[in-house]
C-alpha angles and dihedrals in degrees: 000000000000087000092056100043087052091049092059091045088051092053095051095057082050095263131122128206080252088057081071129084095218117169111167122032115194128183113237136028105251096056089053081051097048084043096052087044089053092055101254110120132307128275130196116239137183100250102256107055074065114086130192088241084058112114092220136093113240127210146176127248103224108222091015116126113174102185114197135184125232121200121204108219142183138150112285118245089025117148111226121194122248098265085059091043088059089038088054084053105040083052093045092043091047084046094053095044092050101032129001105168091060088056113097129149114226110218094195 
């Protein structure tokens, strides 16, 4: 999913993935991170999987938006306490005031 969402940022600033010289292609974060600290290219990450102990230099792509989604999951028929039940609300409520139309509930 991240490729492909990089792929359609990339084609609305006029590149393709081809434009790119990649050489090496891994499968989670953590291992292009470990890679680019190691000295061997450079790899593009959402910010916090970046800390301040990191060896690396971190910059922003002007014009890059890399939009992601984020799902909210737990075990159907669970019982929360109370204080995850207000936290659930308090998630749901923030997500309707800043954008509705992202908000769905998933009944698989």
């Amino acid at each position: 999913a991240t490729l492909q969402v990089f792929i359609e940022a990339l084609q609305k600033i006029g590149l393709q993935l081809e434009d790119l010289s990649i050489l090496l292609e891994v499968d989670t974060l953590e291992g292009a991170k470990r890679y680019t600290m190691a000295g061997i290219g450079i790899t593009i990450l959402p910010s916090i999987c970046v800390s301040t102990s990191d060896n690396v230099k971190v910059f922003t792509i002007q014009d890059l938006s890399l939009p992601r989604q984020f799902y909210a999951v737990y075990r159907r028929n669970k019982v929360f306490t109370p204080g995850v039940e207000r936290l659930i609300d308090f998630v749901v409520k923030e997500w309707q005031n800043h954008a509705p139309s992202i908000l769905r509930q998933r009944s698989n």
